[in-house]
C-alpha positions in Angstrom: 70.1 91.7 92.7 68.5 94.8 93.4 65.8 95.0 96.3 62.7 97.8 97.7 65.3 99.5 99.4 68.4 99.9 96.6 65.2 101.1 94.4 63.7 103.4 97.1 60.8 101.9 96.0 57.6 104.1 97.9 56.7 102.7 101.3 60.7 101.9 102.2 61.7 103.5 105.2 65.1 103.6 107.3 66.0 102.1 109.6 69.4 102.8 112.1 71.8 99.9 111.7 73.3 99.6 115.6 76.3 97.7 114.8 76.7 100.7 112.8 76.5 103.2 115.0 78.8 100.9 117.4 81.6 100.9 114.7 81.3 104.6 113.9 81.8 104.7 117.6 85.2 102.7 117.5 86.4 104.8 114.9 85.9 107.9 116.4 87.7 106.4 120.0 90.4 106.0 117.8 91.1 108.9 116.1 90.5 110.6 119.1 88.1 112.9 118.5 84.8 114.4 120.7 82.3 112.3 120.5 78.4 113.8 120.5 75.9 112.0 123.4 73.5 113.3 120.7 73.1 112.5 117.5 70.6 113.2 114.5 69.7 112.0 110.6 68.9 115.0 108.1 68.1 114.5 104.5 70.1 116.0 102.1 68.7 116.7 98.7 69.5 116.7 95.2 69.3 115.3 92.1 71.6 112.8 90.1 71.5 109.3 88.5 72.9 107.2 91.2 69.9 108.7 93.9 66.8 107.1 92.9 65.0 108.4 96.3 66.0 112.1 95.2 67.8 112.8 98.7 70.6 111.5 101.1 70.4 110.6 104.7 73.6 112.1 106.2 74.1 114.3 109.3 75.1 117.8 109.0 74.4 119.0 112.0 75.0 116.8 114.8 77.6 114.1 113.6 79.0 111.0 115.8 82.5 112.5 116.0 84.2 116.1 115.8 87.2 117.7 116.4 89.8 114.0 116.1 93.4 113.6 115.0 94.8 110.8 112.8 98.9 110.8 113.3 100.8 109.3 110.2 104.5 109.6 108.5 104.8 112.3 105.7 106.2 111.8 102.3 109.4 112.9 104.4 108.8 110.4 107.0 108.3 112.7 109.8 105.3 112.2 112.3 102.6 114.5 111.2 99.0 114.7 112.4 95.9 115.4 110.6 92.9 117.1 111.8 89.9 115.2 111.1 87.1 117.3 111.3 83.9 115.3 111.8 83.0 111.9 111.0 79.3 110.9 110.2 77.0 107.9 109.0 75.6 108.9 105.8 73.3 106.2 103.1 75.0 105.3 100.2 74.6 105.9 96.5 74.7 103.5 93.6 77.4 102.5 91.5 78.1 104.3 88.2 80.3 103.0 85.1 81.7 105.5 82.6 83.2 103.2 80.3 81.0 104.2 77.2 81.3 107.5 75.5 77.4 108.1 74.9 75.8 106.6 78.2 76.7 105.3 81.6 75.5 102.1 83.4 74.2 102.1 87.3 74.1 99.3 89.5 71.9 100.1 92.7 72.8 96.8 94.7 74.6 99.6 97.4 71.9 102.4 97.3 70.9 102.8 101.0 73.3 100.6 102.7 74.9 103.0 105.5 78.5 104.0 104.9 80.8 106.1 107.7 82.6 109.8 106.3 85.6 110.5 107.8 85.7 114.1 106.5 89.0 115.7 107.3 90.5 119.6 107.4 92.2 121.3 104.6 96.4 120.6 105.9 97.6 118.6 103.5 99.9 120.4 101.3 101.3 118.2 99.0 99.7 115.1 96.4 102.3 112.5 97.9 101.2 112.8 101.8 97.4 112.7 100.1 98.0 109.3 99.3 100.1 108.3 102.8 97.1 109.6 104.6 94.8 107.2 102.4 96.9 104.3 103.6 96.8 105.4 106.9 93.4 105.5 107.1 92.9 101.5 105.2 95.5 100.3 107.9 93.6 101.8 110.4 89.9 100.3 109.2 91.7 96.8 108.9 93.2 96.9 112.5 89.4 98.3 114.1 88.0 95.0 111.5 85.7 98.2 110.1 86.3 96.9 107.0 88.8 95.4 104.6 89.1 99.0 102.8 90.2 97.3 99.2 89.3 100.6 97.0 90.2 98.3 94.0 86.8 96.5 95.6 85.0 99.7 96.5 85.2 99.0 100.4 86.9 102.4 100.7 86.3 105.5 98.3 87.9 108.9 98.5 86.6 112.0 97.8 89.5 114.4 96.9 88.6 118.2 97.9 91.4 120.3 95.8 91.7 124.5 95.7 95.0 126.2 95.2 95.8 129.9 96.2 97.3 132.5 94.4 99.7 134.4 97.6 101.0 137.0 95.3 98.1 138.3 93.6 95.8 137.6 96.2 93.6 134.7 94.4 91.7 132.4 95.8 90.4 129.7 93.6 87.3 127.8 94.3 87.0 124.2 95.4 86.9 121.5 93.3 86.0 117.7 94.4 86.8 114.8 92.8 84.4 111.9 93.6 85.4 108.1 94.5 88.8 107.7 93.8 89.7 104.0 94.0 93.3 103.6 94.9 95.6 105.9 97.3 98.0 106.4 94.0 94.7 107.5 92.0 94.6 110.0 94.8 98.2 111.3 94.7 97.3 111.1 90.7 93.8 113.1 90.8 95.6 115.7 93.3 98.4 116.6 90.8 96.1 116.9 87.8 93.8 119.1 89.4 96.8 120.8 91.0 98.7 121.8 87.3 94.8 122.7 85.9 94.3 124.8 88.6 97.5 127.0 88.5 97.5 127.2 84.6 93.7 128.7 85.2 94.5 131.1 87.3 97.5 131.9 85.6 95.7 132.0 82.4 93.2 134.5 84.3 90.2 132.0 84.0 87.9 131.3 86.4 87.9 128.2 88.7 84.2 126.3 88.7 83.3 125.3 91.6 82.3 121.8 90.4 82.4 117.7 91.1 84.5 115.7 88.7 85.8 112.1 88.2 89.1 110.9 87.8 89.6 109.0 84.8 92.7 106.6 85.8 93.3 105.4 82.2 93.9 108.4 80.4 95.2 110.4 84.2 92.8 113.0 84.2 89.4 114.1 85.7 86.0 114.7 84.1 83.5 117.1 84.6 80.2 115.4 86.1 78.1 118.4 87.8 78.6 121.7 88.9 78.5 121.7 92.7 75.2 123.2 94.9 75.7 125.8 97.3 74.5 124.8 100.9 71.1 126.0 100.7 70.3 124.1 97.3 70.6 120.5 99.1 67.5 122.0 101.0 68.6 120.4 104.6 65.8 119.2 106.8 65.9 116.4 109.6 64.3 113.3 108.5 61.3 113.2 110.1 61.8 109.1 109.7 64.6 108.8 112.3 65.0 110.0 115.8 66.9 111.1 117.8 70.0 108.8 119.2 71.0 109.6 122.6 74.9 107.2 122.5 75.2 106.8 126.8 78.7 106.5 128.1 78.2 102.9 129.1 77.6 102.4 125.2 81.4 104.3 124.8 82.9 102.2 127.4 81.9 99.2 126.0 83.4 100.0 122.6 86.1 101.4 123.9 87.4 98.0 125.5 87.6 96.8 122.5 89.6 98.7 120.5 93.2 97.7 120.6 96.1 99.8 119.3 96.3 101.9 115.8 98.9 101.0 112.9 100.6 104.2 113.9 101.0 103.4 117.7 102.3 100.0 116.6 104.7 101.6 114.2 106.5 104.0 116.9 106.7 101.3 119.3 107.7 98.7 116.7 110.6 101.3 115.7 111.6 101.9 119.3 112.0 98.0 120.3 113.9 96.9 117.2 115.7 100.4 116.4 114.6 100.6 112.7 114.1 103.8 110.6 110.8 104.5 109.6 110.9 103.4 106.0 112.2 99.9 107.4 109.1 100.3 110.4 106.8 100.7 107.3 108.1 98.1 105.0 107.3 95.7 107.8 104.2 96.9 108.2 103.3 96.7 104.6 101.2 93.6 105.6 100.2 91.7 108.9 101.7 88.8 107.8 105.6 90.5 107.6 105.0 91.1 110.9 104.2 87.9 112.2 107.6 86.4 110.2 109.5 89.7 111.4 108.3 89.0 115.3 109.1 85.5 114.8 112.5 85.4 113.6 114.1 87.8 116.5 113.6 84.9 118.6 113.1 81.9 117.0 114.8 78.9 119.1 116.0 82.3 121.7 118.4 83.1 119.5 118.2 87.0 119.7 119.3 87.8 116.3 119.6 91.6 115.3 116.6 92.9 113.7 118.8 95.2 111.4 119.7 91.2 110.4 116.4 90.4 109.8 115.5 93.0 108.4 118.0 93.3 105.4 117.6 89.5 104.8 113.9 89.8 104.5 113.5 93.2 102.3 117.1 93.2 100.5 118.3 89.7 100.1 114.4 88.0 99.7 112.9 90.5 98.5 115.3 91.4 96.0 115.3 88.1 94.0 111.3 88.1 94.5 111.2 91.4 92.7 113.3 89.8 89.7 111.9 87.2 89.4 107.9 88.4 90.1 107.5 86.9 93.4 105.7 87.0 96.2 107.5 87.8 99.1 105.6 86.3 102.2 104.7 82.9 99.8 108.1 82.8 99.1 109.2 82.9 103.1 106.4 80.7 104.0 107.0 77.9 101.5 110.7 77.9 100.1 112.0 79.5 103.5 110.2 76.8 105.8 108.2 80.3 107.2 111.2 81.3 108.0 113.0 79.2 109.6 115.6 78.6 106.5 116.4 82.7 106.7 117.0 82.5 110.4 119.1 79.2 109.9 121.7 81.3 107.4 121.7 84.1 109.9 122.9 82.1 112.8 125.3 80.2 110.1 126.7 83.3 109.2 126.7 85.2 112.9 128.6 82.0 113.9 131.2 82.4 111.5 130.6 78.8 109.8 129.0 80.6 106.7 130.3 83.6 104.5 127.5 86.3 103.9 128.0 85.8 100.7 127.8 82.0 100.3 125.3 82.2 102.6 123.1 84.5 100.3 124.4 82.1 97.4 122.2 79.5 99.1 119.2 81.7 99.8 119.2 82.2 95.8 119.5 78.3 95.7 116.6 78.0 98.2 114.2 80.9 96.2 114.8 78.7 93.0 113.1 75.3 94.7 116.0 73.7 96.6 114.4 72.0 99.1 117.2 71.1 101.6 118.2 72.7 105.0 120.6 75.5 104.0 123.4 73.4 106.2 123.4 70.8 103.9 123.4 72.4 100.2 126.5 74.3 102.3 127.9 71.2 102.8 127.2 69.6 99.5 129.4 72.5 98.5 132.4 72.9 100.7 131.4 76.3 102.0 131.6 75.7 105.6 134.5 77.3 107.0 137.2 75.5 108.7 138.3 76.3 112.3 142.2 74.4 111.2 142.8 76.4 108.1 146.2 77.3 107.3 146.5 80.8 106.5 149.9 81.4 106.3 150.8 79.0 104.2 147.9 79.8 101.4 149.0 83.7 101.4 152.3 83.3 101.2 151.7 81.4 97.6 148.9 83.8 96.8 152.0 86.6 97.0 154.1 84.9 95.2 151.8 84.2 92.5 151.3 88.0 92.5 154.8 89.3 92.8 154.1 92.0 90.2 150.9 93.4 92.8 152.7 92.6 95.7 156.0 95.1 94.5 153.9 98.0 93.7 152.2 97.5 96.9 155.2 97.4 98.7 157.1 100.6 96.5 153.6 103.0 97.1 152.7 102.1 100.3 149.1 102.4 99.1 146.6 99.7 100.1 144.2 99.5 97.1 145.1 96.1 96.1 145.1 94.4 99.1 141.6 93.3 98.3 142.5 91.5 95.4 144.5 89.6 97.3 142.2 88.9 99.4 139.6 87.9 96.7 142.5 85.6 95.3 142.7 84.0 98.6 139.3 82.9 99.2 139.1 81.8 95.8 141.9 79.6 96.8 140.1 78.2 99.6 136.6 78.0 98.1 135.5 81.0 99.8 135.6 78.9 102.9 137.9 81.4 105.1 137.5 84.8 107.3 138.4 87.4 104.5 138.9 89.8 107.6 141.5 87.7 109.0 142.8 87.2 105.8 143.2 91.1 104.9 144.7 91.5 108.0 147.6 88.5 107.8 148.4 90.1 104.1 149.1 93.6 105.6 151.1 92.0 108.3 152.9 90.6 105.6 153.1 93.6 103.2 154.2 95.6 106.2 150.8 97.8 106.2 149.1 99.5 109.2 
């Protein structure tokens, strides 16, 4: 329901929020920017639907933060930073739908509630990093607990700022902003329409407007809403309703002990521990829970498994059935894997030499589908574990003669490409159950390969 305030019904008047200020504090230690001892509320002003008081408290001259960086991977995953130019408490707007083609629908429940701006500089060059520096930004409000940032939810909006420059002739074309994309992919989306309407308007001769638009994520294209106000139309003046906030360094300190490390300082030192390339670091990272069974796993019961291990069982062997089958990944670990425990139970079987990797994965898939047993047992209910007393010698040599036709042409070229066959006939004749290395290498012995 709406109240006085959403309404800015006459007689409401603002009021600071200090666990506001304290977390537009946190984010500014983090992105390590300057921040001002002193800060100040101006009213910006202008008119449009979704501002029933006619104006915007914002800060425009004396922001909480200015001059920060915020370091994430490119589209090439290279480390890249970002300049973020200022960030600033500013009073929200209400909510508008444009789902019908004559009128549009407002709901004022988040007029007036205080947001935080993180506005950042014009270096991002391409629609893809656009949408990485999105999800570096939601990673970063979840780990300071600044918010959830679900843009599906509205907890996070973006504001796309998109001009493109004609080098040859000279052209600059004007900026255009797109208002509250929900969704870093709607961002990489909105930035690649405006990005083709741009260049075939300046290469049509026409002239860009310097305007605000919407991005329409059902037909993948922006709207038109307003043509955008120079500076002196918002008619700037400090509100005469708030003072002055002087932020003391004890106030700094304080927040400052609380912040703990960002996504991205995680990531590099997650990378350098377990050796991983970035695209594995960020697949990990993709949620705090991955983590957790990632972590877990390296050392669960001090076994030291590889984390290149790990890692493939998790994101390629997991994950790949969970993707066929429309999955989730961590539910399935949790539940069918025993959190775990089952995936680090088929490593050791298999770094151990009891297990094939691929009767091993053959039990995973056996595991994903509901078996409920310990993966040692549905091995032995099906003769995979490998025997220390198994007779090589004496299955090859009737694999070859089985194969005399193979094993001649083998022997007359000198050329190895069959040797795997053999192989593959020799573990079929001992139910998969043997050390196909050991097995390749007794069959060139044999064949009188190097």
């Amino acid at each position: 329901m709406t109240n006085f305030v959403d309404l800015a019904l006459p007689g409401m008047l603002p009021v600071l929020n200090e666990e506001c200020l304290d977390l537009a504090i946190k984010a500014s230690l983090a992105l390590k920017g300057k921040i001002n001892h002193q800060i100040k509320f101006d009213r910006k002003h202008y008119f449009y639907s979704d501002l029933p008081q006619g104006y915007q408290i914002t800060q425009k001259d004396h922001p909480i933060m200015e001059r920060g960086k915020l370091y994430y991977f490119d589209r090439l995953n290279q480390q890249k930073s970002l300049t973020i130019q200022r960030i600033q408490i500013e009073q929200d707007s209400a909510k508008s739908f444009h789902d019908f083609d004559n009128y549009a629908l407002i709901d004022y429940n988040r007029a007036g509630m205080p947001l935080l701006e993180i506005v950042t500089e014009p270096e991002i060059d391409h629609p893809e990093d656009g949408k990485l520096v999105v999800k570096e930004i939601q990673e970063l409000l979840k780990a300071l607990e600044l918010s959830e940032a679900n843009m599906e939810e509205g907890q996070m909006r973006c504001d796309v700022n998109i001009s493109v420059r004609d080098n040859e002739r000279g052209i600059q074309g004007n900026r255009v902003e797109v208002k509250n994309v929900l969704g870093a992919k709607f961002v990489e989306k909105a930035i690649e329409y405006e990005l083709m309407r741009h260049v075939e308007m300046i290469e049509k001769g026409q002239n860009i407007v310097k305007e605000t638009r919407r991005y329409d994520s059902i037909n993948d294209k922006t709207i038109s809403m307003r043509s955008k106000e120079q500076d002196p139309d918002y008619r700037f003046f400090q509100d005469p309703d708030l003072p002055c906030i002087i932020i003391t360094p004890d106030r700094i300190r304080n927040v400052e002990n609380k912040i703990k490390k960002t996504p991205f300082e995680r990531k590099v030192e997650f990378q350098k521990q377990f050796n991983l390339d970035i695209i594995e670091v960020q697949n990990v990272f993709s949620s705090d829970k991955l983590i957790y069974i990632f972590e877990k796993l390296v050392d669960l019961n001090g076994a030291n498994r590889l984390p290149k291990d790990i890692y493939n069982w998790i994101f390629v062997f997991v994950n790949g059935q969970v993707i066929k089958k429309d999955l989730n990944l961590f539910e399935i670990i949790q539940s069918n894997c025993k959190d775990g425990q089952y995936i680090a139970d088929l490593i050791d079987l298999v770094k151990t030499e009891k297990l094939q990797i691929l009767n091993a994965k053959d039990i995973l898939y056996r595991i994903i589908d509901g078996d409920g047993r310990i993966p040692i047992a549905i091995a032995e209910s099906l003769n995979m574990i490998k025997s220390d007393e198994l007779n090589y010698n004496k299955i090859i040599d009737k694999v070859l003669e089985q194969n005399k036709i193979t094993v001649d042409k083998i022997k007359q070229t000198g050329k190895d490409g069959q040797v795997m066959f053999l192989v593959g006939q020799t573990m079929k004749a001992i139910n998969k159950k043997g050390d196909p290395q050991k097995i390749q290498q007794i069959i060139r012995e044999k064949l009188g390969l190097k």
